[in-house]
C-alpha positions in Angstrom: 14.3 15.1 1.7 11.3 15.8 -0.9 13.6 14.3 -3.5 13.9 10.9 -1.7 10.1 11.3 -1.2 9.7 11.8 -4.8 12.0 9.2 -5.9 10.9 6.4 -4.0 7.2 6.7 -4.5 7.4 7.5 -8.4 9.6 4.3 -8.6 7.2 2.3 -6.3 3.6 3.3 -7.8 4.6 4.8 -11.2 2.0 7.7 -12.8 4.2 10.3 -10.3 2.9 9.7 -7.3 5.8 11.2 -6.0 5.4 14.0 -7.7 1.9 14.0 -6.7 2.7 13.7 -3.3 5.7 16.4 -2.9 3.0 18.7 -4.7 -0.2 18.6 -2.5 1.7 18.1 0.7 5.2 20.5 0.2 5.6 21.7 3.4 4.5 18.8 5.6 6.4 15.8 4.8 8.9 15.1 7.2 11.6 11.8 6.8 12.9 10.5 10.1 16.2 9.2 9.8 18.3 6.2 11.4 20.7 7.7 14.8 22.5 4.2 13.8 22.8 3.8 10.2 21.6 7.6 8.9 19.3 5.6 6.8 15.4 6.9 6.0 13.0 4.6 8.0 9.5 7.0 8.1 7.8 9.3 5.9 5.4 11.7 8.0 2.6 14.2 6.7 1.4 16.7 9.0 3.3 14.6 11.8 0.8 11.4 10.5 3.2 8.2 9.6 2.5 7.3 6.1 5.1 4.8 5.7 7.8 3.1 7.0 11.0 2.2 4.4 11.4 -1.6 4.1 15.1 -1.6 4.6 15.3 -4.5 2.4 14.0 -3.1 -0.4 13.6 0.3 -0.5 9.9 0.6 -0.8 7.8 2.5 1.2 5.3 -0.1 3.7 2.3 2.5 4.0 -0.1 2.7 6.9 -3.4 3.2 6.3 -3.4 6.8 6.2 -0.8 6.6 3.6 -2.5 4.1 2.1 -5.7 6.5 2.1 -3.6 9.1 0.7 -1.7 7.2 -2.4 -4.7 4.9 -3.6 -6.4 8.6 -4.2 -4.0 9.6 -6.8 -3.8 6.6 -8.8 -6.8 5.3 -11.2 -8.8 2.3 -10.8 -7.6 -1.0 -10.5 -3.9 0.1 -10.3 -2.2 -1.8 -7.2 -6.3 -2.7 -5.8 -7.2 -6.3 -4.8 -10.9 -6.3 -4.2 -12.5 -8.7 -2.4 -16.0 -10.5 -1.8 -18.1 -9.1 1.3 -17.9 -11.6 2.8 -14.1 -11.8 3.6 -14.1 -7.3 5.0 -15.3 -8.1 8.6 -11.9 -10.4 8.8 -9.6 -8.4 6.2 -11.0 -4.8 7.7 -9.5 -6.2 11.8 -6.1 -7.4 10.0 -6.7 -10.7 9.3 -4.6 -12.0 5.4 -6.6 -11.8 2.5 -7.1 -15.6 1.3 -7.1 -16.1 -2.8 -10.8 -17.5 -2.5 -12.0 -14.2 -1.8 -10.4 -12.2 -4.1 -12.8 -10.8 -7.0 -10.4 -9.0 -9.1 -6.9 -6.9 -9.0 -4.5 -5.5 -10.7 -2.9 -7.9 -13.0 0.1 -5.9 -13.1 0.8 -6.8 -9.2 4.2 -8.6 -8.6 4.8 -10.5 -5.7 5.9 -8.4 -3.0 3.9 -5.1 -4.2 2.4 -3.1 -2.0 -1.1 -3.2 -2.6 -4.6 -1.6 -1.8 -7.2 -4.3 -0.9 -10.7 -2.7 -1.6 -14.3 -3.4 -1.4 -16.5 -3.2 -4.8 -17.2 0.5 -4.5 -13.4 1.1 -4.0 -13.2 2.2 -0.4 -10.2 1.3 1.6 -10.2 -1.8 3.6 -6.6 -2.2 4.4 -3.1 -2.1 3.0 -0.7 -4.7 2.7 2.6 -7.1 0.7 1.3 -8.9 -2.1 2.4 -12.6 -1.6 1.6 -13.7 -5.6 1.2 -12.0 -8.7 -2.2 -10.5 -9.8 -2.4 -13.1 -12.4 -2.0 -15.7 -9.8 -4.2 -14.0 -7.2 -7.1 -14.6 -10.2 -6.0 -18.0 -11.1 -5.5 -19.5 -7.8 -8.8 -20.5 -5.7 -6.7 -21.7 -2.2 -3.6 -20.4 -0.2 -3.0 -16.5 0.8 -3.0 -13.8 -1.6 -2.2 -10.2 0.5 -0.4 -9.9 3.9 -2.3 -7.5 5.8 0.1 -4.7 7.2 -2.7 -1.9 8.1 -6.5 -2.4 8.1 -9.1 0.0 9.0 -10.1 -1.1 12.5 -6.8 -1.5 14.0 -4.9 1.9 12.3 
């Protein structure tokens, strides 16, 4: 179980998260299996969901508390979108975050990440599926950038 843990989110986020992860939190993380297909769908800490695993791709789609939890042990900008004020009261309820208000990111994002979106101080406004690179996120001024999975009001 930890190794699947560890795998997954050291593949996912690089800079051993996993190994981050399995270290801080060794005796509460709990996988829930499939009864269907045997297959991991949820990673638990201290019986809190973190994620749930994308069957399609393997990667781990983190809720807000897991999102809380990984941004912490990775440096500044890696996987962050931050946006302008004005966009939080609409990203922060769920709402997509729309490449107009987008101030910086990562540039290493790929379509598809998983990614932190972020105010300017770095605080936590949501998690969600990047729907562009971070290149493109920068370059493009219309259209949506992040799919909002978790935000901070409706965890």
């Amino acid at each position: 179980m930890e190794s699947l843990v560890r795998g997954i989110l050291n593949y996912q986020f690089n800079d051993k998260v996993g190994d981050k992860l399995i270290q801080k939190y060794k005796n509460g993380i709990h996988v829930e299996f499939s009864k269907a297909t045997k297959r991991a769908r949820r990673i638990y800490i201290d019986n809190k969901l973190v994620g749930t695993i994308d069957s399609g791709t393997g990667f781990v789609i983190l809720t807000y508390y897991g999102a809380e939890i990984i941004k912490s042990m990775l440096d500044f900008p890696k996987y962050r979108v931050v946006i302008s004020n004005e966009a939080i009261p609409f990203v922060e309820i769920g709402k997509s975050v729309f490449n107009k208000f987008v101030l910086e990111c990562d540039e290493n994002i790929l379509a598809k990440d998983v990614v932190f979106v972020v105010d300017k101080e770095d605080n936590l406004i949501a998690t969600g599926i990047s729907l562009l690179s971070g290149i493109e996120m920068k370059e493009f001024n219309c259209g949506v950038a992040v799919k909002v999975k978790h935000a901070r009001k409706n965890s």
